[in-house]
NULUMTOR-52847 format. One record per residue: residue number from 1; residue in three letters; x negated, y negated, z of N, C-alpha, C in turn. Coordinates in steps of 0.02 Angstrom, whole numbers, plus 50000, padded with zeros to 5 digits. Each point is the difference from the previous one (the first is absolute). Example, Ala and Ser with C-alpha at 12.3 -4.5 7.8 and 13.67 -1.06 7.14 Angstrom:
<atoms>
+-----+-----+-------+-------+-------+-------+-------+-------+-------+-------+-------+
|   k |   r |  n.c1 |  n.c2 |  n.c3 | ca.c1 | ca.c2 | ca.c3 |  c.c1 |  c.c2 |  c.c3 |
+-----+-----+-------+-------+-------+-------+-------+-------+-------+-------+-------+
|   1 | ALA | 49340 | 50284 | 50390 | 50045 | 49941 | 50000 | 49955 | 49940 | 50000 |
|   2 | SER | 50018 | 49947 | 49964 | 49958 | 49941 | 50003 | 50039 | 49945 | 50037 |
+-----+-----+-------+-------+-------+-------+-------+-------+-------+-------+-------+
</atoms>
This chain:
<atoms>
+-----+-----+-------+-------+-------+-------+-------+-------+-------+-------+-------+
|   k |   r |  n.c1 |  n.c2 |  n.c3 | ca.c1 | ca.c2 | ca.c3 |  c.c1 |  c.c2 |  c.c3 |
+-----+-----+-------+-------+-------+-------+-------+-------+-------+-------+-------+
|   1 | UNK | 49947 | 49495 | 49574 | 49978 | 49942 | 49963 | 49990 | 49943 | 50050 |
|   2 | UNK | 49952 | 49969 | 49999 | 49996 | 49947 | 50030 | 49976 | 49930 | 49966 |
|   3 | UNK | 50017 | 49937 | 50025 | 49991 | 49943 | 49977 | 49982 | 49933 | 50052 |
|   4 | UNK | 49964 | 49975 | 50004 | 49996 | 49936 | 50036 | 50041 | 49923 | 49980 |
|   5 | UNK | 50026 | 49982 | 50031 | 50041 | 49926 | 49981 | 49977 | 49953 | 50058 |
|   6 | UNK | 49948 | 49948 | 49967 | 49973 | 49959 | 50034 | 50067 | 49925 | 49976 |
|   7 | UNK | 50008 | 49967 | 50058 | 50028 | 49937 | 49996 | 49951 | 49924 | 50011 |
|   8 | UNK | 50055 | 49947 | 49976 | 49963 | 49947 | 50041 | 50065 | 49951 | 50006 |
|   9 | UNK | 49964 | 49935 | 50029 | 50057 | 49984 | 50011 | 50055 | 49994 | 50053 |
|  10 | UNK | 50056 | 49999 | 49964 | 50054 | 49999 | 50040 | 50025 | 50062 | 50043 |
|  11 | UNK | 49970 | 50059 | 49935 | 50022 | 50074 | 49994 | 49981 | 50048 | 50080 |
|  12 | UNK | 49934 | 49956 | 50006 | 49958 | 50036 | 50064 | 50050 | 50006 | 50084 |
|  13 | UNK | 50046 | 49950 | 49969 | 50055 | 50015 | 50079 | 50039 | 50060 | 50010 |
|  14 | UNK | 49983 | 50043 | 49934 | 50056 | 50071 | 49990 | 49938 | 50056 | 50018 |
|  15 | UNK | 49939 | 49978 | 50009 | 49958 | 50096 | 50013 | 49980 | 49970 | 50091 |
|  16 | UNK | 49974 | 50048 | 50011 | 49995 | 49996 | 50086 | 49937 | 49958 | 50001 |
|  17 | UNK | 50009 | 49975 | 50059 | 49953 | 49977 | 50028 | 49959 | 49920 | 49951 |
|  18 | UNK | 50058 | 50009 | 49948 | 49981 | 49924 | 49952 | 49934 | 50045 | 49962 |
|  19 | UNK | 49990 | 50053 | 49982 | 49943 | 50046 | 49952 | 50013 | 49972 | 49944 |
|  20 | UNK | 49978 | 49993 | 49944 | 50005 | 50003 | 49938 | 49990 | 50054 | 49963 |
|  21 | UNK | 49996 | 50051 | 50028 | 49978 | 50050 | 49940 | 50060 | 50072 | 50043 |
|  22 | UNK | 50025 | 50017 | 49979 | 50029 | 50059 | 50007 | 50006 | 50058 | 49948 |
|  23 | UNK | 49965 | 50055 | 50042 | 50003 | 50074 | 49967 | 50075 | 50015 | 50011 |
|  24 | UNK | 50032 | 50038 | 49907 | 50066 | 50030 | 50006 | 49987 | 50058 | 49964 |
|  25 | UNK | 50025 | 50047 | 50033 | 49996 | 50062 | 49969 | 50096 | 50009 | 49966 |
|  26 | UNK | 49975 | 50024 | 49931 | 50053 | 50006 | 49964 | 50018 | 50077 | 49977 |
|  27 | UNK | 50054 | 50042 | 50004 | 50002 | 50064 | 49976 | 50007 | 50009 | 49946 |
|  28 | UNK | 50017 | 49960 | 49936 | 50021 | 49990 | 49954 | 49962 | 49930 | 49955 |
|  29 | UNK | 49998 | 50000 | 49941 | 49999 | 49920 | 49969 | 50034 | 49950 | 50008 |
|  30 | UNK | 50014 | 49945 | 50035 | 50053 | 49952 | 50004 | 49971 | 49934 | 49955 |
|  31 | UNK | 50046 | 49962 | 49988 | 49992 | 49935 | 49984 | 49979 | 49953 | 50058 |
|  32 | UNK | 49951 | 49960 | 49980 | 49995 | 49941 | 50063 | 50036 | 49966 | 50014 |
|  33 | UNK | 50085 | 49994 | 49965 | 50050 | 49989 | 50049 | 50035 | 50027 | 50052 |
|  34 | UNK | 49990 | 50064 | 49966 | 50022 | 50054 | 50063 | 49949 | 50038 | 50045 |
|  35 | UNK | 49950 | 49982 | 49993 | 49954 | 49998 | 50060 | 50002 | 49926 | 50033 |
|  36 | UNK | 50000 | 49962 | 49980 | 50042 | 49942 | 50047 | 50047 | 50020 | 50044 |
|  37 | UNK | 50041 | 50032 | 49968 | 50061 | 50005 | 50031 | 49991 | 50052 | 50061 |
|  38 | UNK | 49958 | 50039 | 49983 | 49979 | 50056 | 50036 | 49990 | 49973 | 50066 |
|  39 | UNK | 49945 | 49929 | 49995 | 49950 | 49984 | 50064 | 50047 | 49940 | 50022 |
|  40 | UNK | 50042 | 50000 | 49974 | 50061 | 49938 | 50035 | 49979 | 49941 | 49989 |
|  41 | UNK | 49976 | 49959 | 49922 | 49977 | 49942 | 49986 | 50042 | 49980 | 49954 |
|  42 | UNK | 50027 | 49947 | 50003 | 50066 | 49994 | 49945 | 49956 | 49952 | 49961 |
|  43 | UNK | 50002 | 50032 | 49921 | 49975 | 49989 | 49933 | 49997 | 49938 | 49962 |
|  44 | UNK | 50071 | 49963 | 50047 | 49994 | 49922 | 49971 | 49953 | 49947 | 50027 |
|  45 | UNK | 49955 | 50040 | 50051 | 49939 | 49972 | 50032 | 49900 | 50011 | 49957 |
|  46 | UNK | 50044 | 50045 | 49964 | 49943 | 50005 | 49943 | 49991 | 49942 | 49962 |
|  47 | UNK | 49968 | 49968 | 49986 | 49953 | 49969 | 49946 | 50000 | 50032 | 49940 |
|  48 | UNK | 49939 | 50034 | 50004 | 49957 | 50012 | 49959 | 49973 | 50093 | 50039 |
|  49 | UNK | 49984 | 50049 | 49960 | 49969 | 50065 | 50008 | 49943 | 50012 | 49950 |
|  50 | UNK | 49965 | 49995 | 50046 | 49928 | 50027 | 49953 | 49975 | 50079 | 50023 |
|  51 | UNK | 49975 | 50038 | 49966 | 49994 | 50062 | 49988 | 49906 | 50007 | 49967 |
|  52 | UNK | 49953 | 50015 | 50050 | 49933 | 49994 | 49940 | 49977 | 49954 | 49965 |
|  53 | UNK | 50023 | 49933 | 50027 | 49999 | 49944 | 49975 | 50040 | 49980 | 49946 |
|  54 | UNK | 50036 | 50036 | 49975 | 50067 | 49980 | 49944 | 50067 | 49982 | 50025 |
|  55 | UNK | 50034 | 49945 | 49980 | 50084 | 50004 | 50033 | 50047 | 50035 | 49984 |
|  56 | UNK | 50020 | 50023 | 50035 | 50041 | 50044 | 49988 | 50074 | 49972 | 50006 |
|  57 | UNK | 50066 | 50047 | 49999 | 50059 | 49968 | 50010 | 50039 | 50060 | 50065 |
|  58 | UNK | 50056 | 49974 | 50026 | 50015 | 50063 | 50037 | 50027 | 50063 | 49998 |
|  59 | UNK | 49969 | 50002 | 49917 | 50053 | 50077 | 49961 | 49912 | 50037 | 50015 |
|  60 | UNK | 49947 | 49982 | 50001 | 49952 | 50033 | 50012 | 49982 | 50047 | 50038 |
|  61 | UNK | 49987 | 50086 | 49963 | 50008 | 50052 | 50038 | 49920 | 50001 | 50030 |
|  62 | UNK | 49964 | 49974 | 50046 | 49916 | 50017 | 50022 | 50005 | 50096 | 50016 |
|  63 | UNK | 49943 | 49986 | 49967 | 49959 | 50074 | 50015 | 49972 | 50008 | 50057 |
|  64 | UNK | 49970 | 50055 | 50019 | 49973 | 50032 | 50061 | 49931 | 49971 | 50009 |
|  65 | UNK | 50000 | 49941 | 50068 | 49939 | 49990 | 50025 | 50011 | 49940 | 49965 |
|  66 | UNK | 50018 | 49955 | 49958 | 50035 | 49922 | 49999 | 49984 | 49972 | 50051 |
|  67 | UNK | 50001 | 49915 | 49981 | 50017 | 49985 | 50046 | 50035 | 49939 | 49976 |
|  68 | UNK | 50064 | 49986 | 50024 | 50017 | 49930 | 49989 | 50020 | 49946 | 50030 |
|  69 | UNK | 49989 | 49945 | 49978 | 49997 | 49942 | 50042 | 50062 | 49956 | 49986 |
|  70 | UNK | 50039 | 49967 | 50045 | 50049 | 49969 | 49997 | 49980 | 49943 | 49997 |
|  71 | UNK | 50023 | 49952 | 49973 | 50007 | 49903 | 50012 | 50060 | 49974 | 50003 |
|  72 | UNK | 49988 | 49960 | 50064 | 50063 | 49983 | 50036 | 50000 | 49919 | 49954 |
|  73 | UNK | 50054 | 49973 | 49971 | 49996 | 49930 | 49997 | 49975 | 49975 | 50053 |
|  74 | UNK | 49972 | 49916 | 49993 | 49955 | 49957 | 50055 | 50074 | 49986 | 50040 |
|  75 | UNK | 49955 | 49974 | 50042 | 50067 | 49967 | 50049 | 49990 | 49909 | 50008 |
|  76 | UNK | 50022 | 49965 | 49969 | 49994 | 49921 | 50007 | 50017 | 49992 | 50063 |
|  77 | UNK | 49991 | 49936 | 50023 | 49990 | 49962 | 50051 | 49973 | 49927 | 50002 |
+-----+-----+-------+-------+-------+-------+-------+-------+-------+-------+-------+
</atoms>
């Protein structure tokens, strides 16, 4: 199974090279918390998860070939 998890944001300091989009291959169905957890992004940095353009929450199991996008809260200044 595979899935894409594009970031923005704050989030982009956790995939290499500052990418936003990272391919994860999953063996199983997980929740997009625990594919978080998987790619080492701690969840209280989520925002908001959109899925196909719908929001989702982080009990959301994505299907094969998904892709979802994280939102990091803004950062003031």
């Amino acid at each position: 199974m595979q899935i894409k998890v594009r970031v923005t944001g704050l989030l982009t300091e956790y995939f290499p090279a500052g990418k936003g989009i990272l391919p994860v291959s999953l063996e199983k169905p997980l929740t997009v918390k625990e594919i978080l957890q998987q790619i080492k992004v701690n969840h209280q940095l989520v925002m908001t998860v959109v899925v196909n353009g719908q929001r989702r929450d982080l009990s959301y199991v994505p299907g094969d070939g998904e892709e979802i996008v994280l939102i990091s809260p803004l950062a003031g200044g």
